[in-house]
LUMBALO-334465 format. One record per atom (N, C-alpha, C, O, CB): residue in three letters; atom name; x, y, z. Coordinates in Angstrom, 1 decimal, always signed. Glycine has a CB too. Layout:
N
SITE  residuo  atomo       X       Y       Z
SITE      ALA     CA       X       Y       Z
...
# end
This chain:
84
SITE  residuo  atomo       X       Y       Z
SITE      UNK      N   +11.5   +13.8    -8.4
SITE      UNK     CA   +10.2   +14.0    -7.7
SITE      UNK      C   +10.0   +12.9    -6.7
SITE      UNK      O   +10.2   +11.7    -6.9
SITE      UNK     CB    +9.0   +14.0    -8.8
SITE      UNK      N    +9.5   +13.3    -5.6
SITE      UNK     CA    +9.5   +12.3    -4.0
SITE      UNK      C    +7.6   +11.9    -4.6
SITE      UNK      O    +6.7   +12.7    -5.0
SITE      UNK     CB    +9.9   +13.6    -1.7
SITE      UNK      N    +7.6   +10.8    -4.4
SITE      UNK     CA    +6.1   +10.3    -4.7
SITE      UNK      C    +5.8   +10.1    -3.2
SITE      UNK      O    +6.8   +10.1    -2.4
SITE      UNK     CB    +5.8    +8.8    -5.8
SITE      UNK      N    +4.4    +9.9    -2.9
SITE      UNK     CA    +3.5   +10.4    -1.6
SITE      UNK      C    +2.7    +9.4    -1.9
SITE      UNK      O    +2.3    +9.4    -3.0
SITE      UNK     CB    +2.7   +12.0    -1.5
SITE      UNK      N    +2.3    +8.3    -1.2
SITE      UNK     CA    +0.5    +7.8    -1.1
SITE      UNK      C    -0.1    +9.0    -0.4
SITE      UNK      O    +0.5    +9.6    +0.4
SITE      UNK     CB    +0.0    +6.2    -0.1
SITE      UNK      N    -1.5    +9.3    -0.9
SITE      UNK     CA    -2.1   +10.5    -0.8
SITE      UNK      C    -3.4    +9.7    -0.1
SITE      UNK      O    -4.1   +10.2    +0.8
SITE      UNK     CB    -2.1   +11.4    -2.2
SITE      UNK      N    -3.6    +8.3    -1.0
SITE      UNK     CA    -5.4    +7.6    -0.5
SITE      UNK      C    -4.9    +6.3    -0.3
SITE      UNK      O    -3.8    +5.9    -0.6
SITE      UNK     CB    -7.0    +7.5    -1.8
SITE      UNK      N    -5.7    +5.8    +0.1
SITE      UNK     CA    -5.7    +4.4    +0.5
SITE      UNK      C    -6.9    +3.9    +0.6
SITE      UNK      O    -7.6    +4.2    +1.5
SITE      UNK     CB    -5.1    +4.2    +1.5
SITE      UNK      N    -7.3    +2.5    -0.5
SITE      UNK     CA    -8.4    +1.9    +0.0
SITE      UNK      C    -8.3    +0.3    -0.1
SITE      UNK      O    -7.7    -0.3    -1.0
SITE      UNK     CB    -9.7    +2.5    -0.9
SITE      UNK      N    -8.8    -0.2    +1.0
SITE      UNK     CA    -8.4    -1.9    +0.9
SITE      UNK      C    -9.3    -2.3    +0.1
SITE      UNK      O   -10.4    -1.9    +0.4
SITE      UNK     CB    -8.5    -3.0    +2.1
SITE      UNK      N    -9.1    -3.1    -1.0
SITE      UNK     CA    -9.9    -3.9    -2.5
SITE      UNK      C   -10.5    -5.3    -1.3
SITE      UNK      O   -11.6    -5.4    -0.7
SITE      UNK     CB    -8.3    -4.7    -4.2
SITE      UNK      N    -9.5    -6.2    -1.2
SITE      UNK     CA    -9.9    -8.0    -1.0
SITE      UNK      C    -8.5    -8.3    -0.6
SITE      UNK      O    -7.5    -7.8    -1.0
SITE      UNK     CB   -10.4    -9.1    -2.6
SITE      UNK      N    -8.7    -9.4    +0.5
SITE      UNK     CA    -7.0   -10.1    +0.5
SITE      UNK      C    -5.7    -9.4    +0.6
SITE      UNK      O    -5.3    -9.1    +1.7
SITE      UNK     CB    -6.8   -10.7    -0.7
SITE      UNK      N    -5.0    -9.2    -0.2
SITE      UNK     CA    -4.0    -8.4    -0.2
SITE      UNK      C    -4.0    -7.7    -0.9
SITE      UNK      O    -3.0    -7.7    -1.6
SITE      UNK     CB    -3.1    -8.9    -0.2
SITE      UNK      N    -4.8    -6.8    -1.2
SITE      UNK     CA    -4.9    -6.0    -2.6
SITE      UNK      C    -5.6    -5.0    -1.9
SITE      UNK      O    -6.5    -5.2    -1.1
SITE      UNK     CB    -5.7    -6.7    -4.1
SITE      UNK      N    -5.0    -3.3    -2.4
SITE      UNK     CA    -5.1    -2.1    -1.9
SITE      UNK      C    -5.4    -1.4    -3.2
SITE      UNK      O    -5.1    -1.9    -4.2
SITE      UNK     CB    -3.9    -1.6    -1.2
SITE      UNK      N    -5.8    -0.4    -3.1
SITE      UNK     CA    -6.0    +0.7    -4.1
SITE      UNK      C    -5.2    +2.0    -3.4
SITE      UNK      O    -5.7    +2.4    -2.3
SITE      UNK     CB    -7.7    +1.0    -4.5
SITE      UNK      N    -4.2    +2.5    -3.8
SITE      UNK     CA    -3.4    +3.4    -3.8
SITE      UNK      C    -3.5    +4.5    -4.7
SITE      UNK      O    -3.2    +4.4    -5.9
SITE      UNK     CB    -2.5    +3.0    -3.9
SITE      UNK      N    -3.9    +5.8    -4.1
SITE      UNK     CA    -3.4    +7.1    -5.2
SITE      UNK      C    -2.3    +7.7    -4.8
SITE      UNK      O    -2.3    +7.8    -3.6
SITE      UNK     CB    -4.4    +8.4    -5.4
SITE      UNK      N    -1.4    +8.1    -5.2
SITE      UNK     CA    +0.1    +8.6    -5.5
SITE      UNK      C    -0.3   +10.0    -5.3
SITE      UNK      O    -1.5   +10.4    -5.4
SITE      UNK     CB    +0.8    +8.1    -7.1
SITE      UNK      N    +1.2   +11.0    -5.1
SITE      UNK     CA    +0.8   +12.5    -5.3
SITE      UNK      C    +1.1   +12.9    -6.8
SITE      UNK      O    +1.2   +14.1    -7.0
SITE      UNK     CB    +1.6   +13.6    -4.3
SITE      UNK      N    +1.3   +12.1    -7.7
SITE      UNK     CA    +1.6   +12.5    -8.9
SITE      UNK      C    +0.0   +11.8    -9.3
SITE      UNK      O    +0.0   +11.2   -10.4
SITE      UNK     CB    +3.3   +12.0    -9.6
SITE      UNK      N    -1.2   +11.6    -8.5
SITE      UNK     CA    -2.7   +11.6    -9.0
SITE      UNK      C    -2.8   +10.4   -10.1
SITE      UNK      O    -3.7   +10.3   -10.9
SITE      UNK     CB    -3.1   +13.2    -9.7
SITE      UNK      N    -1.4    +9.3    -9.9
SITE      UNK     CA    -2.2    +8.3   -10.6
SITE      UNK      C    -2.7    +7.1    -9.6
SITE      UNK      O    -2.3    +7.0    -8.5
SITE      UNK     CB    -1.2    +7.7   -11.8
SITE      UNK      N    -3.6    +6.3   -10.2
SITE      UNK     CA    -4.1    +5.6    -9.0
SITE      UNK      C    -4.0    +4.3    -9.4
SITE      UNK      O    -4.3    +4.0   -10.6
SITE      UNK     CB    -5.5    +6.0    -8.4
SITE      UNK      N    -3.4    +3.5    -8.5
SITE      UNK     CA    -2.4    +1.7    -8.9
SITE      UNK      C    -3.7    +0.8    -7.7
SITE      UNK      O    -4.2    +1.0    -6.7
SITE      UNK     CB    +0.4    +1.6    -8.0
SITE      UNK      N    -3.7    -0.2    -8.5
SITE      UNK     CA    -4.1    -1.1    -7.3
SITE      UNK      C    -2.9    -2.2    -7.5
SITE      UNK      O    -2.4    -2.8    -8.5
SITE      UNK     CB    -5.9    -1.7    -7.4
SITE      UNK      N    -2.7    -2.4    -5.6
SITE      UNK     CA    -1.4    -3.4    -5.7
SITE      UNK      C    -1.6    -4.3    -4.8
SITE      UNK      O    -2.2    -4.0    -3.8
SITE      UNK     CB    +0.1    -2.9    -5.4
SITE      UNK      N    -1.0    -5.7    -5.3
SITE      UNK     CA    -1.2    -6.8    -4.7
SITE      UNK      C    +0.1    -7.1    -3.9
SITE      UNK      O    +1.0    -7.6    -4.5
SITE      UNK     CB    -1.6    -7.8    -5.7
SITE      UNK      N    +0.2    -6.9    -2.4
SITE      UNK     CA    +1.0    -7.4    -2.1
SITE      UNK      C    +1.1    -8.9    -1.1
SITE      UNK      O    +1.4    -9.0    +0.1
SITE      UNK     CB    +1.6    -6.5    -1.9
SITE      UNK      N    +0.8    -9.9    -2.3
SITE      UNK     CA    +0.4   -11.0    -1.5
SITE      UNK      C    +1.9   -11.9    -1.2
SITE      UNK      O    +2.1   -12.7    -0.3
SITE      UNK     CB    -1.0   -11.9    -2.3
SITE      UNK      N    +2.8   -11.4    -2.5
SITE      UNK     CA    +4.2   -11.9    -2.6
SITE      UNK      C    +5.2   -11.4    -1.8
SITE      UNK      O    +6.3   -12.0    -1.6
SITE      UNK     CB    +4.7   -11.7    -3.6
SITE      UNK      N    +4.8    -9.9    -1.4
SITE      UNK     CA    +5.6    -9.6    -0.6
SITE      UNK      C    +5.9    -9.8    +0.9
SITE      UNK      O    +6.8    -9.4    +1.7
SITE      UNK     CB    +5.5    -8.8    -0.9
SITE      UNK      N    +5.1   -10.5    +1.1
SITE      UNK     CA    +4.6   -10.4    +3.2
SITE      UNK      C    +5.5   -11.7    +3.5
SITE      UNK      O    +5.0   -12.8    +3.7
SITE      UNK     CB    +2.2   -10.9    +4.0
SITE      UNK      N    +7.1   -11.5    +3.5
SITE      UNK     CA    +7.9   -12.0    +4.1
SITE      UNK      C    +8.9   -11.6    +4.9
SITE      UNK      O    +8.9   -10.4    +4.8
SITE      UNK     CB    +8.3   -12.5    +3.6
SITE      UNK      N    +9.8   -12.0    +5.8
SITE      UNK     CA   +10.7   -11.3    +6.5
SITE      UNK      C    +9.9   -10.9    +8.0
SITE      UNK      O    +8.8   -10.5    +7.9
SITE      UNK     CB   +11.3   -10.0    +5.6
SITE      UNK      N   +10.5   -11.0    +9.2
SITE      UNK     CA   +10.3   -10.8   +10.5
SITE      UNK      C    +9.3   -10.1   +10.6
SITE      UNK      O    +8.3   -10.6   +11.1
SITE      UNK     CB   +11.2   -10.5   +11.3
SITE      UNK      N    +9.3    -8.2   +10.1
SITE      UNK     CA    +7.9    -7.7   +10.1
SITE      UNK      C    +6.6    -7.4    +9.8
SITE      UNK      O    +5.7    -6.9   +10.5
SITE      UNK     CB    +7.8    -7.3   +10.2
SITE      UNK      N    +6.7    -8.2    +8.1
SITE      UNK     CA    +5.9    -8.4    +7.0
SITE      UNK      C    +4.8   -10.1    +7.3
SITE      UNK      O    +3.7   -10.5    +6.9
SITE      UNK     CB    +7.1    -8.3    +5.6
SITE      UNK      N    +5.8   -10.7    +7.9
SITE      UNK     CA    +5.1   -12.3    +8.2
SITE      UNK      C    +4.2   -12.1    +9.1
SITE      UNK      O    +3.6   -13.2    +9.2
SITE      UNK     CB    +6.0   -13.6    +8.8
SITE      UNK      N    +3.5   -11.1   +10.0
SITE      UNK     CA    +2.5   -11.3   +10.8
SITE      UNK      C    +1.5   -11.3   +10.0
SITE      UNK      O    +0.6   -12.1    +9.9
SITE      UNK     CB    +2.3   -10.5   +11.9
SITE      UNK      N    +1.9    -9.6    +8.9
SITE      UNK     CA    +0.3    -9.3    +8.1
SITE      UNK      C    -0.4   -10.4    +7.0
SITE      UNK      O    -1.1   -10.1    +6.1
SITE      UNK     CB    +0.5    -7.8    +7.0
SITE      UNK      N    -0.1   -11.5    +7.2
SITE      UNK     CA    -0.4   -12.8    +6.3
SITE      UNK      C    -1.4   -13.2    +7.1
SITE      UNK      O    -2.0   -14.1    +6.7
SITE      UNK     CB    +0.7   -13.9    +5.9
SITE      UNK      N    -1.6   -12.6    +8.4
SITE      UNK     CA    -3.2   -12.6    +9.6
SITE      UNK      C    -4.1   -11.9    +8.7
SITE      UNK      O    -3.8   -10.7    +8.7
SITE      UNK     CB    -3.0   -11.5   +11.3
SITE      UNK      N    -5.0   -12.2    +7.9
SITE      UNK     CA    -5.9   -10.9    +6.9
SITE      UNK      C    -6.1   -10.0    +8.0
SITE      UNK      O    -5.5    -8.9    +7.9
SITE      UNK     CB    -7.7   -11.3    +6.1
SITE      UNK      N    -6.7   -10.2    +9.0
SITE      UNK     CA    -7.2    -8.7   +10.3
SITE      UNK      C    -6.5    -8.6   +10.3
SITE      UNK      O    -6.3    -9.7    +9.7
SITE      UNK     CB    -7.8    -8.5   +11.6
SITE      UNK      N    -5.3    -8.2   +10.5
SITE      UNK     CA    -4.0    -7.3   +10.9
SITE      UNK      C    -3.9    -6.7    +9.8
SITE      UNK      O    -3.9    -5.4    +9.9
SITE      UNK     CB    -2.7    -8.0   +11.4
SITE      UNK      N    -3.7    -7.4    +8.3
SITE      UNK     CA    -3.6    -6.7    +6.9
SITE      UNK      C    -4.5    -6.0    +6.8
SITE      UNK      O    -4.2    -5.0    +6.2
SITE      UNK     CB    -3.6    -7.5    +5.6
SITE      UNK      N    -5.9    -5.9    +7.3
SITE      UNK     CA    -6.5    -4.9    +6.6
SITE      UNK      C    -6.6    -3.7    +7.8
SITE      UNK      O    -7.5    -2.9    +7.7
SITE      UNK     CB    -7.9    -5.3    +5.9
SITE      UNK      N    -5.7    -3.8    +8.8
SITE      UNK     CA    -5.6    -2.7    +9.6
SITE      UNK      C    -4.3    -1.3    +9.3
SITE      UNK      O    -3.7    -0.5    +9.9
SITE      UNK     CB    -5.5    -3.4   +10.9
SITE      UNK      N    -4.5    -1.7    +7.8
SITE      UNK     CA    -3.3    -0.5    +7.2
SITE      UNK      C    -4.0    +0.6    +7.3
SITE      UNK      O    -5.2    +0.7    +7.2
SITE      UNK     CB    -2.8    -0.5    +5.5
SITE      UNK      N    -3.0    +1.8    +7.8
SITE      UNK     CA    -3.6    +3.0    +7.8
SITE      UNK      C    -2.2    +4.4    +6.7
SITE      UNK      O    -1.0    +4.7    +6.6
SITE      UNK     CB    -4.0    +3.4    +9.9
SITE      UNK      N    -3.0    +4.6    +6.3
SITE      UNK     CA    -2.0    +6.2    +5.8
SITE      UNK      C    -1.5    +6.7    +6.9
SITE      UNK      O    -2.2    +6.9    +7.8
SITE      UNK     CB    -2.9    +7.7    +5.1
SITE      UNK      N    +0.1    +6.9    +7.1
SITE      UNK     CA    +0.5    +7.5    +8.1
SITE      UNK      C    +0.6    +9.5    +7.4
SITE      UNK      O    +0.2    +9.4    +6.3
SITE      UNK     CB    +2.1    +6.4    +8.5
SITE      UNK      N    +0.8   +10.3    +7.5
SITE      UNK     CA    +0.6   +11.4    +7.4
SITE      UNK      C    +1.7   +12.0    +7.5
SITE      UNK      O    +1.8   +13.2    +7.0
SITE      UNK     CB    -0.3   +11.7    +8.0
SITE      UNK      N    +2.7   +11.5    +8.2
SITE      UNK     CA    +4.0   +11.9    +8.6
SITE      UNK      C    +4.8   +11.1    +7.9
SITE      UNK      O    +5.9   +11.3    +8.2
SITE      UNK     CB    +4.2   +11.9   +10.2
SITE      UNK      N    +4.8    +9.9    +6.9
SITE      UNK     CA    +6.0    +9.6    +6.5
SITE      UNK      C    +5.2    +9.2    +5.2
SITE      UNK      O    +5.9    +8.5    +4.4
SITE      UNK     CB    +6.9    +8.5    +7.3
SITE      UNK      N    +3.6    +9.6    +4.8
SITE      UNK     CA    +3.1    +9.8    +3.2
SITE      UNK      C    +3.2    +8.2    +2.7
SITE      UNK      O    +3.4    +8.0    +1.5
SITE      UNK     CB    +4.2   +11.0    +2.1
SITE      UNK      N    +3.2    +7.3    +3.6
SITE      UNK     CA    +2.7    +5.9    +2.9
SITE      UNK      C    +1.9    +5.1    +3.5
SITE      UNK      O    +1.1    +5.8    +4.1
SITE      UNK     CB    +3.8    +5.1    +2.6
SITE      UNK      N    +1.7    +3.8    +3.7
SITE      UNK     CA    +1.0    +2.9    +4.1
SITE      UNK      C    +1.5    +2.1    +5.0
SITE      UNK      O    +2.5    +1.4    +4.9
SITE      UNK     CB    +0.6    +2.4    +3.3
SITE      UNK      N    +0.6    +2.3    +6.3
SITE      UNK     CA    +1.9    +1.2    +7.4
SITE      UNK      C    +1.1    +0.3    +8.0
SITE      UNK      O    +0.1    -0.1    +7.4
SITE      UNK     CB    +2.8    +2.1    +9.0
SITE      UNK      N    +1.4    -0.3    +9.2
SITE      UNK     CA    +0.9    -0.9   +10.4
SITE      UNK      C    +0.9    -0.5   +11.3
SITE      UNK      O    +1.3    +0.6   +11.5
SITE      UNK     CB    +1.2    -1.7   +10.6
SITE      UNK      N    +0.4    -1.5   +12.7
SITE      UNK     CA    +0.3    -1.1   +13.6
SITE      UNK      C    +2.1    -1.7   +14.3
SITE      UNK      O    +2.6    -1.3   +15.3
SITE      UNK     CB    -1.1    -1.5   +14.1
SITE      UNK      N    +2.6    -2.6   +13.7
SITE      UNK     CA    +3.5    -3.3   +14.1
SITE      UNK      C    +4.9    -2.7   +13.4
SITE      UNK      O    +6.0    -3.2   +13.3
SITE      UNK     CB    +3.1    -4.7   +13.8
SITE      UNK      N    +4.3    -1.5   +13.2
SITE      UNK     CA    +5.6    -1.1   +12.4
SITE      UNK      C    +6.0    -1.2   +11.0
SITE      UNK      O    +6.8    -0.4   +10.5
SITE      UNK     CB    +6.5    -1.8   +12.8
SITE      UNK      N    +5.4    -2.2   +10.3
SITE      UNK     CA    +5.5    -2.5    +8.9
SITE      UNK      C    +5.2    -1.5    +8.0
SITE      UNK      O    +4.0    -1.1    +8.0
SITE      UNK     CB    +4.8    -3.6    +8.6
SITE      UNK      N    +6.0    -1.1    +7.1
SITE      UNK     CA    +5.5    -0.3    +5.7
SITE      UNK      C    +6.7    -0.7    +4.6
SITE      UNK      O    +7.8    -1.2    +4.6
SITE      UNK     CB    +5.2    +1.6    +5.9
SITE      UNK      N    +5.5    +0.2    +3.4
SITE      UNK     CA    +6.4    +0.3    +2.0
SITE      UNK      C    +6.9    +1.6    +1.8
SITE      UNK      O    +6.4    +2.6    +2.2
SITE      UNK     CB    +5.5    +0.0    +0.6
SITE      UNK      N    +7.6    +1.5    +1.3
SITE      UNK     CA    +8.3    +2.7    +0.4
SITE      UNK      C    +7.1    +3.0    -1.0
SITE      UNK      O    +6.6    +2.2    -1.7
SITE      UNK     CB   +10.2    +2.1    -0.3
SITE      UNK      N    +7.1    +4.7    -1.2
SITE      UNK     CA    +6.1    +4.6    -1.8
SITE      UNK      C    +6.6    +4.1    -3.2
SITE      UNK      O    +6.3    +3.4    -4.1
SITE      UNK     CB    +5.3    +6.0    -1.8
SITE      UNK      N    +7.5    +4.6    -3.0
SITE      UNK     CA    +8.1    +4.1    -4.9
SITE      UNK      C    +8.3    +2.4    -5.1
SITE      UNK      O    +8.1    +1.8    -6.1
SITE      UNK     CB   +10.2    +4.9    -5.4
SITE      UNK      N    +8.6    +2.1    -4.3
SITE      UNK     CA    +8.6    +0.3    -4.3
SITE      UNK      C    +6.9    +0.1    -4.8
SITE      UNK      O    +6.6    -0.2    -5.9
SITE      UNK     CB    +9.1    -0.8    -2.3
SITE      UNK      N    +6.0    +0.6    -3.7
SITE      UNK     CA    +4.5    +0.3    -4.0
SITE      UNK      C    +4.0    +0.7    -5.4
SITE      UNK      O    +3.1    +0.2    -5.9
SITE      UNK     CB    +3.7    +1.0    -2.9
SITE      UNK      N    +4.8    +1.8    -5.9
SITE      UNK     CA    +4.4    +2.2    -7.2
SITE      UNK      C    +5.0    +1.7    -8.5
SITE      UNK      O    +4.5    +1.9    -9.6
SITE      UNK     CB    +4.5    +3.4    -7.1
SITE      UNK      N    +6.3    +0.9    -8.3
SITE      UNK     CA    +6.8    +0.6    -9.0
SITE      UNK      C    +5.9    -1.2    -8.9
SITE      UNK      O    +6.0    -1.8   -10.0
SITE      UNK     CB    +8.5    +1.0    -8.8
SITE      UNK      N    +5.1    -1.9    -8.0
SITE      UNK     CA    +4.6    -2.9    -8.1
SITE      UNK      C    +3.5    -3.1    -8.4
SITE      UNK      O    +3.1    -4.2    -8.6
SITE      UNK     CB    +4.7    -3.4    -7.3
SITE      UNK      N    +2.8    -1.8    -8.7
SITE      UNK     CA    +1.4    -1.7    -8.5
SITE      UNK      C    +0.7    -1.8   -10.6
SITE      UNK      O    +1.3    -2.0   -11.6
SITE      UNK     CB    +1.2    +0.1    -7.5
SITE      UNK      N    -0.5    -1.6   -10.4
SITE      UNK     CA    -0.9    -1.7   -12.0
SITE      UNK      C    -1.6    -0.8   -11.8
SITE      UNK      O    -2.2    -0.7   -10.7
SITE      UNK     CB    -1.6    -2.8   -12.9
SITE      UNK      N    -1.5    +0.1   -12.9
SITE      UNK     CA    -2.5    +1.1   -13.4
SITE      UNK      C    -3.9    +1.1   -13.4
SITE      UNK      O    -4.6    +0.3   -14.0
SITE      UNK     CB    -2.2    +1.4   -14.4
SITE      UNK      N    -4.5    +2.3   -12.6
SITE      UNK     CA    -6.5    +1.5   -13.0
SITE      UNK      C    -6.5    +3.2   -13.3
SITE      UNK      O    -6.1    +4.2   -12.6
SITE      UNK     CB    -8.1    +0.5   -11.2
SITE      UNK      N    -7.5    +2.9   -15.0
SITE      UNK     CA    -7.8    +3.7   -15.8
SITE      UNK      C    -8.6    +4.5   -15.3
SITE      UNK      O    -9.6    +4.1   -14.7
SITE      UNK     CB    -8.0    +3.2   -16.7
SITE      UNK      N    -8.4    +6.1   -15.6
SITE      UNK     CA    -9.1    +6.4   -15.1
SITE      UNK      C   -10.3    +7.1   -15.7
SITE      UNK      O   -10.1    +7.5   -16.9
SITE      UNK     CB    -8.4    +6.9   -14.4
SITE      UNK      N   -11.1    +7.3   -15.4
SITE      UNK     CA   -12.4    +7.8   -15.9
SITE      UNK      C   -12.2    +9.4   -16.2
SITE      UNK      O   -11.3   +10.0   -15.7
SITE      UNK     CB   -13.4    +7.5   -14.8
SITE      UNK      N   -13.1   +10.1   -17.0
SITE      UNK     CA   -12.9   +11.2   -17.5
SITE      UNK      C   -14.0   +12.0   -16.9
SITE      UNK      O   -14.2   +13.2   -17.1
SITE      UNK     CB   -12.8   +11.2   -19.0
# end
């Protein structure tokens, strides 16, 4: 099964709330990850919180090019419980 970010909402800082297409929803911190040539700008907070859902490749990017793979994001992320 190919996992999808489906939502996207920015929490604080480096921390996103993500729902997946398998409908579970992770909030992830990626404050560890923002290294390497295209990831070191978004350590600008305004630039980090200019992530948008791309629609055509079902994850989370930038304007500069930068994204995750959804399964890396989902394999980093913690579970938030969901309500009934």
């Amino acid at each position: 099964m190919f996992l999808h970010v489906e939502k996207l909402e920015y929490l604080e800082a480096y921390k996103l709330r993500l729902t997946f297409s398998n409908h579970v929803i992770q909030e992830i911190d990626l404050t560890e990850e923002l290294y390497g040539e295209v990831f070191e700008p978004l350590r600008d907070i305004e630039l980090f919180k200019q992530v948008f859902l791309n629609p055509e490749t079902n994850t989370i990017e930038w304007s500069n090019g930068a994204d995750f793979a959804p399964e890396f994001l989902y394999n980093l992320g913690q579970a938030v419980p969901q309500t009934a």
